[in-house]
Backbone as a ProteinNet text record, in pm:
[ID]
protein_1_A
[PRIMARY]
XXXXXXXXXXXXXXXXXXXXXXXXXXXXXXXXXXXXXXXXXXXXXXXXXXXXXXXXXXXXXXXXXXXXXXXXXXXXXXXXXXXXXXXXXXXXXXXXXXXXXXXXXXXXXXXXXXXXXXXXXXXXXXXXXXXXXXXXXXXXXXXXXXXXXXXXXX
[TERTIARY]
753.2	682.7	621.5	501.1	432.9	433.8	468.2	465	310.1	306.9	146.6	90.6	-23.5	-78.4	-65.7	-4.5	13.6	-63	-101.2	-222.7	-156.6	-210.6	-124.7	-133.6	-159	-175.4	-45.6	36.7	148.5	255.4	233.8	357.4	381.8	532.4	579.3	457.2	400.1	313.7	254.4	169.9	76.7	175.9	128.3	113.8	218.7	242.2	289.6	436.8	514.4	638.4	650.6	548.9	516.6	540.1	619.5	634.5	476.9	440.8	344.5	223.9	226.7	93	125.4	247.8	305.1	248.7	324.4	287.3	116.9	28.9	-92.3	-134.6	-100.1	-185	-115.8	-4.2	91.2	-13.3	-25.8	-111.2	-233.3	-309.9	-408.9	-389.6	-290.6	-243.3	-204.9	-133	-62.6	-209.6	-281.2	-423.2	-507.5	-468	-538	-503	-417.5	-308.4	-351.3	-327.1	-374.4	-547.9	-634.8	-742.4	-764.4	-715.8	-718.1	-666.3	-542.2	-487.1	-617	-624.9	-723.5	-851.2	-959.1	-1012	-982.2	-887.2	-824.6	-824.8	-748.3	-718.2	-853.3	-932.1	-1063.7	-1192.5	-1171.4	-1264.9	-1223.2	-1064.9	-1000.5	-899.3	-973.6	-856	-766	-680.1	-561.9	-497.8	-476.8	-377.6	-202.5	-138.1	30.7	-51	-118.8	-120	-173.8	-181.9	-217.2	-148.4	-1.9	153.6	128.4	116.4	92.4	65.2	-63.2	-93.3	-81.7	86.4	127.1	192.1	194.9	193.2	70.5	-34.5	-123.7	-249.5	-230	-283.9	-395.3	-423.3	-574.4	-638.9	-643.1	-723.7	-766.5	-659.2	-653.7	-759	-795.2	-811.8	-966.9	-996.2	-1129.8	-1226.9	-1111.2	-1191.4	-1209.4	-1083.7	-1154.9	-1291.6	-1331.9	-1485.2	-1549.5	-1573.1	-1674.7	-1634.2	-1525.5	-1513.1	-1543.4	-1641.2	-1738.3	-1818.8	-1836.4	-1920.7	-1839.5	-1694.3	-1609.2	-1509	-1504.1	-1433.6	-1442.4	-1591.2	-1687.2	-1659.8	-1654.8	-1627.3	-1518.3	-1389.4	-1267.9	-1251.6	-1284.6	-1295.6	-1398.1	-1427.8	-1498.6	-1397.5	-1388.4	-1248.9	-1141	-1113.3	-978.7	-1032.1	-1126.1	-1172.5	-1205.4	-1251.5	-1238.7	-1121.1	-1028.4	-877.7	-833	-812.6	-765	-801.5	-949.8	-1018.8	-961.5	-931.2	-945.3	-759.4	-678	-545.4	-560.8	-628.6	-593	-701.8	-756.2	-823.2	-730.3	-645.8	-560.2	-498.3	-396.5	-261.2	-367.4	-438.1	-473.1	-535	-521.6	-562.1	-739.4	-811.8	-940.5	-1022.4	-1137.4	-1175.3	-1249.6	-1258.4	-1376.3	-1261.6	-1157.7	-1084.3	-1026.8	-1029.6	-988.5	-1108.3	-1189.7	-1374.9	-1342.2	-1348.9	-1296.8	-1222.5	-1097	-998.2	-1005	-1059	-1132.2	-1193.8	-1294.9	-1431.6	-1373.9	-1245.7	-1208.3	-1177.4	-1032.7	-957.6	-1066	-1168	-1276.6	-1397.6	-1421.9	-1448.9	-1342.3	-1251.3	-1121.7	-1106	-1095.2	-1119.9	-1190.1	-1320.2	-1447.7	-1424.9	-1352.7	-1364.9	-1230.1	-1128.5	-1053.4	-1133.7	-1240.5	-1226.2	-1312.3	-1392.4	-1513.9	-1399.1	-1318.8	-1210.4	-1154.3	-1119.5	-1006.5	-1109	-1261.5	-1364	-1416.2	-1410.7	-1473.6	-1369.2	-1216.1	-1179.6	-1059.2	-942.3	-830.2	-751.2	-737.8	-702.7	-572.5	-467.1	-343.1	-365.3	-432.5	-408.3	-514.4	-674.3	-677.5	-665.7	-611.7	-532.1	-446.7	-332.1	-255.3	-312	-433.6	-497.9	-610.6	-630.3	-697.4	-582.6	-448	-381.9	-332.3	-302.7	-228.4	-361.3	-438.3	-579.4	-661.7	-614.8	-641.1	-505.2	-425.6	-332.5	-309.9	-355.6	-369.6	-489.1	-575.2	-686.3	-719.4	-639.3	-592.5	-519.6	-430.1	-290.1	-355.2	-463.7	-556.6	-597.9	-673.9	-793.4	-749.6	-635	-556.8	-608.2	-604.9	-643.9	-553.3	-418.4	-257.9	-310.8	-353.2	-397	-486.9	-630.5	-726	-710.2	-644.3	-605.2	-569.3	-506.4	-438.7	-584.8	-730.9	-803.3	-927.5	-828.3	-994.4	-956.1	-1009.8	-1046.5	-1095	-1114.6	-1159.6	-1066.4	-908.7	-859.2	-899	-915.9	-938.6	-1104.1	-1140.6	-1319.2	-1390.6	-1270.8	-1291.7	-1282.2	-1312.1	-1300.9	-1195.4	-1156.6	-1018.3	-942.2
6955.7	6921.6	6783.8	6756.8	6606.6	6561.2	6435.7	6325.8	6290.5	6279.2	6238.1	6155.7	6159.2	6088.3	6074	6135.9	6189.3	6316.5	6287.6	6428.8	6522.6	6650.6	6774	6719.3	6631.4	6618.5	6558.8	6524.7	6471.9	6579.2	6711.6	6799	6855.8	6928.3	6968.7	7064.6	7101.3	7210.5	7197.9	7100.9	6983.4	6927.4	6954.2	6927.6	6788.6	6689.2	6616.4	6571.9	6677.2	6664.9	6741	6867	6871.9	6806.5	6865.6	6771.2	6804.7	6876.4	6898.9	6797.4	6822.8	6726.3	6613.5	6524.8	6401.8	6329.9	6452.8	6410.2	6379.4	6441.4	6437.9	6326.7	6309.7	6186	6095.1	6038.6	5946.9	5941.3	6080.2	6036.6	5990.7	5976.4	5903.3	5765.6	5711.5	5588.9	5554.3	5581.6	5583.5	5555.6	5633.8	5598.6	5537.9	5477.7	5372.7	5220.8	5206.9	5103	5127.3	5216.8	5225.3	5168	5220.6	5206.3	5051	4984.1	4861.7	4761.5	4832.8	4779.7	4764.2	4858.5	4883.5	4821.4	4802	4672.2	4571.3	4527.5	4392.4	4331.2	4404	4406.2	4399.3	4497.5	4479.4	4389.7	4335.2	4248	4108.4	4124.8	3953.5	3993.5	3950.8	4063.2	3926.3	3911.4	3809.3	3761	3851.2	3807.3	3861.4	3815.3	3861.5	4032.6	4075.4	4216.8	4285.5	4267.9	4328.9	4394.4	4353	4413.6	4577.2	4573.2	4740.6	4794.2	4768.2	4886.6	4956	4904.7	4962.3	5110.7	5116.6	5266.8	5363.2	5263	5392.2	5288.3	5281.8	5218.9	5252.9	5350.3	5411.6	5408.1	5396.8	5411.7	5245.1	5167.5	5030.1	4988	5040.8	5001.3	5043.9	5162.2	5195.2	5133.7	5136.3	5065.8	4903.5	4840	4724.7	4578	4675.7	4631.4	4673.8	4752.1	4780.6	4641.5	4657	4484.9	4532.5	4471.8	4495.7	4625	4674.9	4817.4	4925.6	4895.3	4997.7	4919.2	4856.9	4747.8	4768.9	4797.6	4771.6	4927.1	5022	5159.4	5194.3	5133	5135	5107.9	5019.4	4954.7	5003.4	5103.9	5199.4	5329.5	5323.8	5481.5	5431.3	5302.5	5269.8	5279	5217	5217.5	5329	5441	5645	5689.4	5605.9	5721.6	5620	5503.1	5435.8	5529.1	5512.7	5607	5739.9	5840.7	5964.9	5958.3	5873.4	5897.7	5850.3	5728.7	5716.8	5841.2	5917.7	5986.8	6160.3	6111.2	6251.9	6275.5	6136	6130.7	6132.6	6086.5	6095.7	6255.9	6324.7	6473.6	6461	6431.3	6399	6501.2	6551.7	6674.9	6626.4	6461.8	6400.2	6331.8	6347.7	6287.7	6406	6549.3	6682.2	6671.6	6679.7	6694.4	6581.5	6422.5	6366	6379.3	6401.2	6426.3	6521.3	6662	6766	6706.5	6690.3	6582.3	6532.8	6463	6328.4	6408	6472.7	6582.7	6673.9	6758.7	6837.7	6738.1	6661.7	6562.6	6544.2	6509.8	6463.4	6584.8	6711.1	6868.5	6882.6	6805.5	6850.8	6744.9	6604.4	6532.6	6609	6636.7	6721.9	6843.5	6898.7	6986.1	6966.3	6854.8	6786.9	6768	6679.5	6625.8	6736.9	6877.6	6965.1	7017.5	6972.4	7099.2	6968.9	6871.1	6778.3	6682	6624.5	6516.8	6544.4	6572.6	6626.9	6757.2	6862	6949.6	6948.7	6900.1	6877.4	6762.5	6687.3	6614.3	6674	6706.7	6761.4	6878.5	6971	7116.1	7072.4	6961	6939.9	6899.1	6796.4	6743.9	6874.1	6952.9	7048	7137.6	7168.6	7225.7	7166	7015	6988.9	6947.9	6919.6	6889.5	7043.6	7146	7326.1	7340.4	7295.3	7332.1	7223.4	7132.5	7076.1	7116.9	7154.8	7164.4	7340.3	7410.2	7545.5	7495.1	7420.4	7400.7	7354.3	7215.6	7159.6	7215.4	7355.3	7432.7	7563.5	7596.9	7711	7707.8	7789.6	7789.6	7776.8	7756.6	7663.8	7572.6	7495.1	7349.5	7302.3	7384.4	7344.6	7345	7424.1	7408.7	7304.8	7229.3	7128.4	7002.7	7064	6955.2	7012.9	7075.5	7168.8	7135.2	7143	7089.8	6947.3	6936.6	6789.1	6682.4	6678.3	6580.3	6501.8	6664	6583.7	6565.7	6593.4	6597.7	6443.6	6353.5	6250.6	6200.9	6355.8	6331.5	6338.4	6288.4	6342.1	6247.5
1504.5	1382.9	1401.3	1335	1358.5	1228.7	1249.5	1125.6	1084.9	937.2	923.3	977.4	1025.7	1117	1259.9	1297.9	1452.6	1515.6	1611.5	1652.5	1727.8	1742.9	1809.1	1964.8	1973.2	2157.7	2188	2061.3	2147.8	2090.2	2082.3	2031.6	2189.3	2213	2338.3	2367.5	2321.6	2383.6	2475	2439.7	2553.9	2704.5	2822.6	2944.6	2952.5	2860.1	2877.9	2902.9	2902.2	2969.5	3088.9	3142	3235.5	3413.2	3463.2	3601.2	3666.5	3685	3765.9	3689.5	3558.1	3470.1	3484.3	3471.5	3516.1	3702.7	3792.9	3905.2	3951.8	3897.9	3930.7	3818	3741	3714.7	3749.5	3816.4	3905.5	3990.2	4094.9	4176.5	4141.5	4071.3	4046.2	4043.4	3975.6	3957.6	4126.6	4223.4	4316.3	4432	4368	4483.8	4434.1	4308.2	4305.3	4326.1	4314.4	4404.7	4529.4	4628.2	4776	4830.1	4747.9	4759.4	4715	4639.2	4600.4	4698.8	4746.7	4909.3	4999.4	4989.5	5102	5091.3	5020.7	4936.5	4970.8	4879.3	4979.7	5113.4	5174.3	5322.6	5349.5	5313.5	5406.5	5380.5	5242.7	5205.9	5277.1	5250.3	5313	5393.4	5520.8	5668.4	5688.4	5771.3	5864.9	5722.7	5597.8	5550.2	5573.1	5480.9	5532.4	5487.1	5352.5	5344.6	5465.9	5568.4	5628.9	5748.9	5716.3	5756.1	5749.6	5653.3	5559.8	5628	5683.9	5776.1	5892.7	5920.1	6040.8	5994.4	5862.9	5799.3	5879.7	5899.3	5923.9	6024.9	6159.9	6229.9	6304.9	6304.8	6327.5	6237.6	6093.9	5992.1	6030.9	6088	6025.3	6153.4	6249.7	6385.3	6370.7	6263.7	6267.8	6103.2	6021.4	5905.3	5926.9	6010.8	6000.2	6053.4	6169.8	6250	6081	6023.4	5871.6	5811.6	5753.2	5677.3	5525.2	5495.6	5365.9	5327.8	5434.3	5420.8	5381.9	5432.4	5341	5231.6	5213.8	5142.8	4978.2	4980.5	4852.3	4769.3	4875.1	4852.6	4808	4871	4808.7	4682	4678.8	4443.5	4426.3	4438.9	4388	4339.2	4459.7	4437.2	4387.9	4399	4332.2	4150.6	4136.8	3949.5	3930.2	4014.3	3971.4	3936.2	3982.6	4034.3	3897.5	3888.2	3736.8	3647.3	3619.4	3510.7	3514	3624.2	3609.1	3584.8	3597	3552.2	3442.3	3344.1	3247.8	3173.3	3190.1	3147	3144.8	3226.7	3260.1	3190.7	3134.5	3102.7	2890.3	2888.5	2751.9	2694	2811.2	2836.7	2777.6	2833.3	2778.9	2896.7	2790.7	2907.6	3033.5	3015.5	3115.7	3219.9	3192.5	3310.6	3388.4	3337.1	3394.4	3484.4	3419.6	3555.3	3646.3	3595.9	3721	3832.8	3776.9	3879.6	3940.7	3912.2	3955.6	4104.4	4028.1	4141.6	4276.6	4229	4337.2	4387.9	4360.4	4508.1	4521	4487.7	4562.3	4714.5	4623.4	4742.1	4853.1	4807.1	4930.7	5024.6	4944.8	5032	5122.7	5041.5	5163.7	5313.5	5236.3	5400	5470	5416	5494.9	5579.4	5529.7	5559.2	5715.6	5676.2	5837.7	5913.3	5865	5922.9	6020.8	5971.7	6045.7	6128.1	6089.6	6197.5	6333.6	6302.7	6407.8	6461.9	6383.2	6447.1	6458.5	6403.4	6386.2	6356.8	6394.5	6330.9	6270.7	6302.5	6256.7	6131.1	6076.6	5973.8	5896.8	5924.6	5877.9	5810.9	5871.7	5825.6	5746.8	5740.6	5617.2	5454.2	5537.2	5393	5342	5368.7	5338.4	5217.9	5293	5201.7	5143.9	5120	5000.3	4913.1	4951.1	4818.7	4794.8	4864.9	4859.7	4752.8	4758.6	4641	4520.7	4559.8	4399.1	4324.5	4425.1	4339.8	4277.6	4333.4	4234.3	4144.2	4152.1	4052.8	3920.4	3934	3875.6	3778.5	3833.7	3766	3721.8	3736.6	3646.4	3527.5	3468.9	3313.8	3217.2	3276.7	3177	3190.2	3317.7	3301.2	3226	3271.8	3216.6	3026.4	2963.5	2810.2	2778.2	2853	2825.5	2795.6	2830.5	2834.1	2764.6	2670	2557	2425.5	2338.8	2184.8	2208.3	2036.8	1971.9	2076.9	2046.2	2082.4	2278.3	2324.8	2457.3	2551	2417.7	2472.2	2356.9	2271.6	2275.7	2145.7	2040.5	1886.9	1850.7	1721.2	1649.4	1772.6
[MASK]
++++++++++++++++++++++++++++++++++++++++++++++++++++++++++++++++++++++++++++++++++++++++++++++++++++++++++++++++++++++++++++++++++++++++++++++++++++++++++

């Protein structure tokens, strides 16, 4: 039952206790922190952040000769992935299309990725952004981002 003045977007019905609706807009938040790392690091290299990237040292070995040319791109994707989680978690129908967008894009470089440079990483990132992005676009999910409340009114 909702107290007056409270909107149906926050009754159990709605996606929001959801593990799966929880985890994906985490990840949004989660890559956008990374991408902001990554920004960093590459706008202002020989700092201590740049420990980090012995997580992942080929990325680090080929993004950083770019510098600025990918740098600029990152806070780019890092302020998409903010937007498209806080757009997720408020169930708004323009942060469902976003986040949509981002992992379909991310698919497609997986998918160059598994045909020209890697097949083992890319074959993984293909299926885990091939299965979020069914999980995504189910039509349980997608409800969760239809009426007034999540297209911006009410």
């Amino acid at each position: 039952m909702t107290s007056p003045g409270s909107s149906a977007r926050n009754t159990p019905t709605h996606a929001s206790s959801s593990a799966g609706f929880t985890a994906i807009g985490g990840f949004f938040f989660f890559g956008c922190v990374m991408a902001t790392y990554a920004a960093v690091t590459l706008l202002h290299p020989g700092t201590f952040l740049d420990r980090a990237w012995v997580l992942n040292p080929r990325a680090h070995t080929e993004l950083t000769p770019l510098g600025r040319v990918v740098g600029f791109p990152f806070l780019v994707l890092a302020v998409l992935l903010f937007l498209a989680g806080v757009g997720w978690f408020r169930r708004r129908y323009w942060g469902w299309i976003l986040g949509v967008t981002i992992i379909a894009i991310n698919l497609s470089g997986d998918l160059v990725h598994f045909a020209f440079r890697d097949r083992l990483r890319g074959g993984v990132g293909v299926v885990i952004a091939g299965a979020l992005l069914l999980y995504m676009t189910r039509p349980a999910m997608r409800r969760h981002f239809s009426g007034p409340a999540a297209t911006g009114g009410g």
